[in-house]
N, C-alpha and C positions, 0 to 999 in steps of 0.2 A: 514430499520433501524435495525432490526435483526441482517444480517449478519453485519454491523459496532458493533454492542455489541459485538456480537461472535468475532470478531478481537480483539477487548478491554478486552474482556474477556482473550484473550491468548497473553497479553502484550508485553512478551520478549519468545514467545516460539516458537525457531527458527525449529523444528524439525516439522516431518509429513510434510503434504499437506493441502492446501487452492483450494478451487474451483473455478473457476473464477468468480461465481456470491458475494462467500465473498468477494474475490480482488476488483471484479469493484464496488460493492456497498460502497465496504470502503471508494477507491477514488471516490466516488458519494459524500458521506456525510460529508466528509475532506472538499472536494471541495468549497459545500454548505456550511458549518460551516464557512471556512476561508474566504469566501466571507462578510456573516454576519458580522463577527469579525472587516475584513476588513472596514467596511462600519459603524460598531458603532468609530472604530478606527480614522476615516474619522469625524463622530461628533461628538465624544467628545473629541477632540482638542489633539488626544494620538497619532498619526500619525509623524513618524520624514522623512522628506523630504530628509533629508542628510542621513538614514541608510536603507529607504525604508521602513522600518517596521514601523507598531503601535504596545503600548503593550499590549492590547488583544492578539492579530494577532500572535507577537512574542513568546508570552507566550503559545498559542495552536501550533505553532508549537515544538515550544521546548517537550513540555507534548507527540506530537505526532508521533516523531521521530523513536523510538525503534521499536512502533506498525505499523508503515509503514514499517519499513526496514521487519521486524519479515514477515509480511502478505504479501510481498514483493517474502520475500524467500521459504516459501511456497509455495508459487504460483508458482516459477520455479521448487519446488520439484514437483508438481503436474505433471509438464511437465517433469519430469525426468530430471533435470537440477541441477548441483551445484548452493547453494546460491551464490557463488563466481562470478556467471554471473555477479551478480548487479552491476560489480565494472565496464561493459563493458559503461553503464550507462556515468562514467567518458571521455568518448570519442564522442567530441562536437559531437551531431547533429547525427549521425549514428549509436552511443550506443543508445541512448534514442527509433531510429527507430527500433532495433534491439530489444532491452528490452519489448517495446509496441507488437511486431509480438509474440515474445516468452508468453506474459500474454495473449495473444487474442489465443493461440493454446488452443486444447483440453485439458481436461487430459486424464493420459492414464487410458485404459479401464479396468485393472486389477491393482493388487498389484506392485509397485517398488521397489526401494531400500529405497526409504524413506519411504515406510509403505502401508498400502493400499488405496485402492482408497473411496475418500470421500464421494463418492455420495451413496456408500452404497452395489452397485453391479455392473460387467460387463457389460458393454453395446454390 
C-alpha cells in the first residue's frame, strides 16, 4: 500500500524514475480497488450494460488516469526509456506485449539521463 501512496503522492510528476516495485504494486492496488468498485457497481444497480462501465468504477478511473500514465512513464525512465514508448501501447496486442517486457526489466544500476537511480545505490 505504500508504494500506491508514493505514486499518489506524485500525481502528475512525469519526470525521475519509478522502481518497479512502485509500478507493480500501483497496478496491484488499481487492480484490487477497481475490481471492488466494480463489484459495489454491480449491486447497487450503477452498472450500464450499454457503456460497460458503472459510476464508481468510471469515476476511479477517470480520478486515476494521469497517475497511471505519470507512474507509467517513470517506470520507462527507470529503464532508460522515453515516456513516449507508452504510446507503442497503442499497437493491438504487441505494444501491450512489448510495454509489459520493458516494466518487468531492471532498472539501471547507476544514474541516467532521467536522474538517479531510486533504489538509492549501485548494484
Amino acid at each position: 500500500m505504500k508504494w500506491f501512496l508514493t505514486a499518489l503522492k506524485k500525481y502528475a510528476v512525469f519526470n525521475g524514475r519509478a522502481q518497479r516495485s512502485e509500478y507493480w504494486f500501483f497496478v496491484l492496488f488499481y487492480t484490487l480497488i477497481a475490481i471492488v468498485l466494480a463489484i459495489a457497481d454491480g449491486v447497487t444497480g450503477t452498472f450500464s450494460r450499454f457503456t460497460g462501465f458503472g459510476l464508481l468504477s468510471g469515476i476511479f478511473s477517470l480520478a486515476m488516469l494521469i497517475p497511471s500514465l505519470a507512474v507509467s512513464v517513470r517506470r520507462l525512465h527507470d529503464t532508460d526509456r522515453s515516456g513516449w514508448w507508452l504510446l507503442i501501447g497503442l499497437v493491438p496486442f504487441i505494444g501491450m506485449i512489448v510495454l509489459i517486457v520493458f516494466f518487468v526489466f531492471d532498472s539501471q544500476p547507476a544514474a541516467n539521463r532521467f536522474g538517479p537511480n531510486p533504489k538509492g545505490s549501485a548494484v
